[in-house]
N, C-alpha and C positions, 0 to 999 in steps of 0.2 A: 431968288433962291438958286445957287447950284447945284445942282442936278449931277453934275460928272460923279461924287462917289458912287449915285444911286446906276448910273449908266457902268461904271466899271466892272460892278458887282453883279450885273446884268450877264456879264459874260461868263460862260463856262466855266471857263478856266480859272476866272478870281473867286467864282463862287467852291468851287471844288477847295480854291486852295484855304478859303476864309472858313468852311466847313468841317475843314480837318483839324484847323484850330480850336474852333468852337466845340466840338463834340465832347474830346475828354471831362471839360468844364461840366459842360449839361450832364454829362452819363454822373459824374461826381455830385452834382446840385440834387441828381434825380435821387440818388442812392441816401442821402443822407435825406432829405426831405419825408422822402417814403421810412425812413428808419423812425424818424422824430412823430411822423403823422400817425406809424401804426402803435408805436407807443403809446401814444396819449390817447388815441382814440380805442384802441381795444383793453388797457389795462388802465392808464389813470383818470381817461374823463368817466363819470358819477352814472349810477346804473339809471336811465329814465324810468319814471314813479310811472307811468302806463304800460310802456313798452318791455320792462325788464333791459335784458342785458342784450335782445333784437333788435333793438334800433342799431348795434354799432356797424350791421353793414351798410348803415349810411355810410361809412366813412370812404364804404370804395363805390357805391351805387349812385350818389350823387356826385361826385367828381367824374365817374364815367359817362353819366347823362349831361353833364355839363359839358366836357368833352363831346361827345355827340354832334351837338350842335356847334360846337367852336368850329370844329375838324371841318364839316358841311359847310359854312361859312368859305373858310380857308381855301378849302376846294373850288369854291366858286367864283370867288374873288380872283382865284389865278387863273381859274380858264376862262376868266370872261376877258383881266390882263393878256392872255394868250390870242384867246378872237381878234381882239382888237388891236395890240401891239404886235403880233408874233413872235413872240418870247419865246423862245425854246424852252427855258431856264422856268417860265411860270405854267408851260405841257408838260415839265418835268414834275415840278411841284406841287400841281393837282393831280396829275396821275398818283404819283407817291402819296399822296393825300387818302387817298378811297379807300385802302383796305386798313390803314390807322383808322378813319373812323368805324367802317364798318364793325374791325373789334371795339372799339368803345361801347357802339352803340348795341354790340351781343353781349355784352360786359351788362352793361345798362339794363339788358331785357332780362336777362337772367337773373342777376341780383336782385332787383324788383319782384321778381317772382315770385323767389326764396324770402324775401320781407314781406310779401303780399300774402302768402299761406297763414303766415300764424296771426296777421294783423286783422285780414280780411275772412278768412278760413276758403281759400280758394287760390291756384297757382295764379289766375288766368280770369281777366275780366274788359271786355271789350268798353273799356270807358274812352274818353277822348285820346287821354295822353299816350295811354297803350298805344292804343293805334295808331296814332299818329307817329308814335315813335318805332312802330313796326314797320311804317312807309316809311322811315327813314332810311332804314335798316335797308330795305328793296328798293331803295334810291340809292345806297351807295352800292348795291350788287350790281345794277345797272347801271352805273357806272362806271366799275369793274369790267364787266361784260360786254359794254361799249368798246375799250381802252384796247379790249384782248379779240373783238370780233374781225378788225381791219387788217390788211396784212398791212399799209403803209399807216406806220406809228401817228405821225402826228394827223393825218385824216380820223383814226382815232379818238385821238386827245381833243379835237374840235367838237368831236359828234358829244363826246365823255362832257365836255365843258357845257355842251347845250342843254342837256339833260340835267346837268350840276346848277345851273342857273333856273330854271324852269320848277324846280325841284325845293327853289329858296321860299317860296310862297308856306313849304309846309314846318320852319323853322319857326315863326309866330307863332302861327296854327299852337306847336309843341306848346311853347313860353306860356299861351295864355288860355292855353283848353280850363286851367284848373276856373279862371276867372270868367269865361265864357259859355262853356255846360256844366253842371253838375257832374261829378268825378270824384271818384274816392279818394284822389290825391289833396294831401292840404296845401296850403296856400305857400306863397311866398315866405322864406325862414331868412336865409342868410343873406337876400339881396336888401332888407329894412336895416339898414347901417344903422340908421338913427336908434331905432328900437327891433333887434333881430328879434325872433321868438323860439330862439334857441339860448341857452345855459351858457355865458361866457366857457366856462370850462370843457364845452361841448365843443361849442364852435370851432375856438382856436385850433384845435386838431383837424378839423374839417378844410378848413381855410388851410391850412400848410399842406393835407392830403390833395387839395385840388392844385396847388400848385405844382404839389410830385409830379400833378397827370400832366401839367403843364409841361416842366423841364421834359418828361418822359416824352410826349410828343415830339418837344421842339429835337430832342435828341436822335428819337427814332425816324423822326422826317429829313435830319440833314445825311444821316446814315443811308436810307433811300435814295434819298438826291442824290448825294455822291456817285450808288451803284449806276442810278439810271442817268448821269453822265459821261463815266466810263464807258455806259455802251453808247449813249449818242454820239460823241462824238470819237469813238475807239481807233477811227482812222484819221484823226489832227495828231498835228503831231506832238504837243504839248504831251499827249497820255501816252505815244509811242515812246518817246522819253522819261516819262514816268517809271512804265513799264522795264526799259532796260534798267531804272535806277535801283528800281526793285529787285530784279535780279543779279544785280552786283550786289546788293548789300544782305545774299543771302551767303 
């Protein structure tokens, strides 16, 4: 297999300039997905016969929980890329990682909440998933925390990467509490392809909202990337060129 596009793209500068392309696209994918998702999800899919008309903040609670754990994943796969290759470009992209998921996963604990009151008659119940999914939350702050304690950036981004790896043990943990302890959450819906146990008419809005989350990540992570490019490498001169190009064409 040839390897050189994946090495070209490795480098700063092709990734900056492949990212500037790609964005518009995503930010467009994101707008119109999320437009289709909250449509169908808060006005045409069918009111649920138990829940009333409270189920529909599944439509952004489960996409954001889903996200949750992508983001975590993502995170860790590039600084562990970073330990082991020294990528700049994958210290870039798990740094930029941490506080996309971090909102997700406050996204996640909140809306849960607010569906957990009228479901459960309680904000707040320390069952598996909760809390497990509240050490996520305190996994990506330290994380954060790591990123921002060092003065030399990528000393940092290693320490960030360790703690991101270490941290992967509690993403199953999340996946399979409901199958593992007793938990007020119900079981698997939209991963039984064969037979989901959600309402065709339900679902399909679901499934296009979790993609919005998708584009919307991949959007707001190359948006990141890009910034924390500019400052890595602000003294090449690829971006001193940049920079003056910008300033002629104001």
């Amino acid at each position: 297999m040839n390897f050189a596009f994946l090495h070209k793209y490795a480098s700063l500068m092709h990734f900056y300039r492949l990212s500037h392309t790609l964005t518009p696209w995503l930010a467009a994918a994101t707008l119109a997905l999320f437009a289709w998702g909250l449509v169908g999800g808060l006005l045409l899919a069918p009111t649920d016969y138990q829940q009333g008309d409270s189920f529909r903040i599944m439509y952004v609670h489960v996409p954001a929980a889903w996200m949750s754990m992508f983001v975590y994943v993502t995170m860790a796969v590039a600084g562990g890329v970073a330990l082991i290759w020294k990528l700049k470009l994958a210290e870039i992209v798990s740094r930029a990682c941490a506080p996309l998921g971090a909102s997700f996963t406050f996204l996640a604990l909140v809306t849960g909440s607010i569906w957990g009151k009228p479901m459960w008659g309680t904000w707040w119940v320390w069952d598996a998933r909760l809390t497990s999914e509240l050490i996520l939350l305190f996994l990506y702050l330290g994380v954060i925390a790591l990123h921002g304690a060092l003065d030399d950036r990528r000393a940092g981004a290693r320490a960030g990467a360790v703690l991101a790896l270490i941290g992967v043990v509690n993403i199953p943990i999340i996946h399979f509490s409901v199958e593992w302890w007793s938990t007020l959450h119900q079981g698997a819906t939209v991963s039984k392809f064969s037979k989901p146990s959600i309402h065709i008419d339900m679902l399909i809005p679901l499934l296009v909202m979790i993609s919005a989350f998708q584009c919307y990540f991949a959007w707001s992570l190359l948006v990141r990337v890009r910034s924390e490019i500019l400052d890595y490498d602000r003294n090449a001169s690829w971006v001193r060129e940049l920079g003056r190009a910008q300033e002629a064409g104001r």
